[in-house]
LUMTOR-767762 format. One record per residue (C-alpha): residue in three letters; x, y, z. Coordinates in steps of 0.25 Angstrom, whole numbers, padded with zeros to 4 digits, always signed. Example, Ala and Ser with C-alpha at 12.3 -4.5 7.8 and 13.67 -1.06 7.14 Angstrom:
<atoms>
ala+0049-0018+0031ser+0055-0004+0029
</atoms>
This chain:
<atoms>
unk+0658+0503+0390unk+0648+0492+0391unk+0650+0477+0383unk+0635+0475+0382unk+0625+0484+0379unk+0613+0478+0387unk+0614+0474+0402unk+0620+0460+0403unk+0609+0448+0412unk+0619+0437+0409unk+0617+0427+0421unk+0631+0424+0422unk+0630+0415+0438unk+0619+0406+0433unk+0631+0399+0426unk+0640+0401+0434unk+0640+0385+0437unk+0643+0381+0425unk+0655+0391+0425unk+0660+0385+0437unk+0662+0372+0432unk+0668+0379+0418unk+0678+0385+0428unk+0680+0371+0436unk+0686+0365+0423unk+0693+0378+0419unk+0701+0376+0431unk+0702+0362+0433unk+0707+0362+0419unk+0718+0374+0422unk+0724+0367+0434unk+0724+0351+0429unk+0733+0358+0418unk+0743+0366+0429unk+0742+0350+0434unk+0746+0343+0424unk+0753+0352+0413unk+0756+0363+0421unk+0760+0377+0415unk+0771+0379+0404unk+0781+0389+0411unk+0787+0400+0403unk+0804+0403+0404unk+0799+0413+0415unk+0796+0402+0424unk+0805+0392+0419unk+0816+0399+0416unk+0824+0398+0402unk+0833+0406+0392unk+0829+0420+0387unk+0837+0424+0374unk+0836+0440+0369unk+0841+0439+0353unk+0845+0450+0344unk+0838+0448+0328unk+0847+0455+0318unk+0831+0459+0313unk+0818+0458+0319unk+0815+0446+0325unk+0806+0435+0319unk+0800+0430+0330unk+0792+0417+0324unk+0806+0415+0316unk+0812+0414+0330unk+0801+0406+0335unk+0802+0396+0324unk+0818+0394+0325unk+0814+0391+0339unk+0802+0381+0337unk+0813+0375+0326unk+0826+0372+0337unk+0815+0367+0347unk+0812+0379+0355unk+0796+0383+0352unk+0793+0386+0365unk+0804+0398+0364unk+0797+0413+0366unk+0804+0423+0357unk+0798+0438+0358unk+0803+0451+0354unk+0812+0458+0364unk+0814+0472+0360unk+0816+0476+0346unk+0810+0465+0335unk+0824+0460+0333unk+0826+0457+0350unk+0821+0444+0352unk+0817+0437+0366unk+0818+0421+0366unk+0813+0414+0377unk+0816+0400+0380unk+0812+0388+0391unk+0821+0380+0398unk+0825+0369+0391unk+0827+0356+0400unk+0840+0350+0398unk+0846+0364+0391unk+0853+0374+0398unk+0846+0389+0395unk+0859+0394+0390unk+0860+0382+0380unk+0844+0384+0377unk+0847+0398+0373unk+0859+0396+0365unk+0851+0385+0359unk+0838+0394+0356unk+0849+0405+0350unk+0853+0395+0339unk+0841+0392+0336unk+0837+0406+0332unk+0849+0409+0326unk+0848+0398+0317unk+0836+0406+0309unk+0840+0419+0313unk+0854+0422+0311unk+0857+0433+0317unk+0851+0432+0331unk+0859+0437+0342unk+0858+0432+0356unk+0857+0444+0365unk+0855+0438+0378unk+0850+0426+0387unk+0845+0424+0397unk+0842+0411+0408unk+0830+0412+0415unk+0831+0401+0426unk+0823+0391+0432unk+0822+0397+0446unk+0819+0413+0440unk+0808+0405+0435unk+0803+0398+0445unk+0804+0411+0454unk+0796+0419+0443unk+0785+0408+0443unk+0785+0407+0461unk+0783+0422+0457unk+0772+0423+0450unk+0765+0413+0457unk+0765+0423+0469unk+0762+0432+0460unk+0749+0425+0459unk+0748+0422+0473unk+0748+0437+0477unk+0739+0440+0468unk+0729+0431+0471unk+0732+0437+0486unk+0729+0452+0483unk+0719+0446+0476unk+0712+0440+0488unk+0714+0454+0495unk+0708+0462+0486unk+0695+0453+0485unk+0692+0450+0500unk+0693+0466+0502unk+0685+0469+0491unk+0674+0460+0489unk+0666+0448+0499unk+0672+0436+0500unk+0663+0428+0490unk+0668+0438+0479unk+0681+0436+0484unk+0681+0422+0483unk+0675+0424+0470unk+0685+0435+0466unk+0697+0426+0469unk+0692+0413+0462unk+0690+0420+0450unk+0705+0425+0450unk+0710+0411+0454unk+0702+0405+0442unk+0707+0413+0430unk+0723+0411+0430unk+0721+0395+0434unk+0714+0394+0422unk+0725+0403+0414unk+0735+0395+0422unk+0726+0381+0417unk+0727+0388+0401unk+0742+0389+0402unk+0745+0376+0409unk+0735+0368+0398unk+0741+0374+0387unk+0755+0375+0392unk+0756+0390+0387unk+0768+0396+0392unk+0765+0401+0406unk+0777+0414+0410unk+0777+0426+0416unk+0767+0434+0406unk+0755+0423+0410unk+0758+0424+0424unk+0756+0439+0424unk+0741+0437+0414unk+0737+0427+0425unk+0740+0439+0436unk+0733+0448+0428unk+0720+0438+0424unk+0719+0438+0438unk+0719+0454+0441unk+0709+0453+0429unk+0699+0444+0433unk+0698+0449+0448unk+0697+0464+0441unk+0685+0459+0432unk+0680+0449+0447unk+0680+0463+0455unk+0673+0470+0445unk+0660+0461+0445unk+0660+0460+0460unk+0660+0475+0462unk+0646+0475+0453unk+0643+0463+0460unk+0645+0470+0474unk+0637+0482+0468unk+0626+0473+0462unk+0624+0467+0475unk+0621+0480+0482unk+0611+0483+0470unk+0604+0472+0465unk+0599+0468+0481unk+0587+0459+0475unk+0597+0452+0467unk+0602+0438+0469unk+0617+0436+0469unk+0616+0429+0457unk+0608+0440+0449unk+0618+0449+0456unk+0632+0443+0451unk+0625+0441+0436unk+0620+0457+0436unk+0636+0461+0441unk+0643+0454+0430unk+0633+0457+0418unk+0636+0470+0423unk+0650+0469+0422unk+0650+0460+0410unk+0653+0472+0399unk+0664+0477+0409unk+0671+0462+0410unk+0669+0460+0393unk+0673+0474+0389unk+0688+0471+0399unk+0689+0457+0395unk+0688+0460+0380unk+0697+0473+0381unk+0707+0464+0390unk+0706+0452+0379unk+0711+0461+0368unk+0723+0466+0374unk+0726+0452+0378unk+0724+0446+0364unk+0732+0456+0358unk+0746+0452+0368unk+0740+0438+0364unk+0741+0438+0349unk+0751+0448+0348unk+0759+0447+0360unk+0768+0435+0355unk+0771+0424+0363unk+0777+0431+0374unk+0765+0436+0379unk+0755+0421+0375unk+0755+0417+0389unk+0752+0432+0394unk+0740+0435+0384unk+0734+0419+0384unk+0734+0421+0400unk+0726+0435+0400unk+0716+0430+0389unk+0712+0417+0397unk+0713+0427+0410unk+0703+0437+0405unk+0694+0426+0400unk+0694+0419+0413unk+0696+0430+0422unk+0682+0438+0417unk+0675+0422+0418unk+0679+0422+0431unk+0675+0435+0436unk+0660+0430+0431unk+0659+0415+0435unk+0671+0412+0447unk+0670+0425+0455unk+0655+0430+0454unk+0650+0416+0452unk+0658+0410+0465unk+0653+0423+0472unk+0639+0420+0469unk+0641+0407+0474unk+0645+0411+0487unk+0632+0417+0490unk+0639+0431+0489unk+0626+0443+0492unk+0625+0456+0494unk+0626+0454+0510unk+0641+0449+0506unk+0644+0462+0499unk+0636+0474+0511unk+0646+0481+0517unk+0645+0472+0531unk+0643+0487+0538unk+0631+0489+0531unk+0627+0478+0527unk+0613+0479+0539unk+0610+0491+0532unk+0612+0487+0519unk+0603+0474+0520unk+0591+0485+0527unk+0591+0494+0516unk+0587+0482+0506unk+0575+0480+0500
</atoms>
């Protein structure tokens, strides 16, 4: 299915420039605020009290929320569990307050609007299970950043790869940056959209560097910069018709998915967004700008012959 029906020209590097100062801000932006504010930890990584209730009917959830807000506890996360009568509250740490206290504290609270809630069990998370989740999931992205290395130096020429592992590096600093700006609850769900905005971005990086490989070999009179235009216009209805099937789904788990799933969504619409921009002007554009040719992508046994056979 194509996006467009006439044959995009859109000269998409002679900007490229400008795109790169945008870019410049975007992140200076992300990390002054991991500086200075840093990111609003969830009870995964912090640790906190979990308490499973019992309604007698099915649960009102913003009735919960707003006894909650009421005894001092807005930034409580309740969520069905189960049946619509099981619910799930979850709860931070409270300095000074010992977690058993904060649950039986959290309990009363509820039970003073709903009567005839029952406490079905509660659970501690600790500090150090947290800690150990977050060291974790940092390796997490540390691996993947590694396989990701691999895959591109045997896949691609260096300058693609340099391109290929810029883009990735730029999209979850800028999630990362969203989060830490607007102290958005950062947990477990995030963490896992930011490993999957970077899967998504190198997938959407790959596929214009093939047709950029391709349109090398084709287009011999070309200069570079014609080149890398010609392969992104050519893939430009293949990029709009993933991102805009991706973006519903997303937006769906984003207004309907309840709070649980905020940080999970919120992190997946920025990725897309941020993730197809970088595939155009971080990875082609740095590419271009390291003088990449055709003679960087002949297969190097061939490349004599190759270079004869031309024009």
């Amino acid at each position: 299915m194509e996006f467009f029906h006439k044959k995009t020209s859109y000269p998409f590097m002679a900007a490229r420039k400008r795109w790169y100062l945008f870019s410049a801000v975007l992140l200076l932006g992300s990390l002054l605020a991991l500086g200075i504010r840093g990111l609003n930890f969830g009870i995964d990584f912090t640790g906190g009290v979990v308490l499973e209730l019992s309604f007698p009917q099915a649960a009102d959830l913003e009735k919960v929320r707003e006894s909650l807000d009421k005894a001092g506890y807005g930034d409580a996360v309740v969520q069905s569990f189960g049946t619509p009568r099981d619910v799930l509250v979850r709860m931070l740490p409270e300095e000074g307050t010992d977690n058993n206290v904060l649950g039986r504290k959290v309990l009363t609270a509820i039970q003073s609007e709903n009567p005839g809630v029952e406490l079905r069990r509660t659970e501690v998370v600790g500090g150090q299970v947290g800690a150990e989740l977050a060291e974790k999931g940092a390796l997490a992205v540390l691996f993947t950043f590694f396989f990701i290395m691999l895959y591109v130096w045997a896949r691609f020429q260096w300058k693609l790869g340099v391109g290929a592992i810029a883009g990735a590096l730029h999209d979850p600093i800028v999630i990362l940056g969203f989060f830490a700006a607007t102290q958005m609850t950062f947990d477990l769900p995030a963490l896992a959209a930011i490993l999957a905005v970077i899967g998504y971005s190198l997938n959407d990086t790959v596929v214009v560097f093939d047709r950029i490989r391709e349109r090398f070999l084709s287009m011999r009179k070309g200069t570079s910069e014609q080149v890398i235009d010609a392969s992104i216009n050519e893939t430009l209805s293949r990029t709009i018709m993933t991102s805009t099937t991706t973006m519903l789904t997303v937006f769906a788990l984003l207004f309907f998915g309840g709070e649980i799933l905020r940080g999970f969504s919120t992190a997946l619409t920025i990725g897309i967004v941020v993730g197809t921009y970088s595939s155009i002007y971080i990875a082609s554009a740095l590419a271009l700008d390291l003088k990449l040719t055709a003679r960087d992508l002949l297969p190097v046994q061939k490349e004599k012959d190759a270079v004869d056979d031309m024009p």
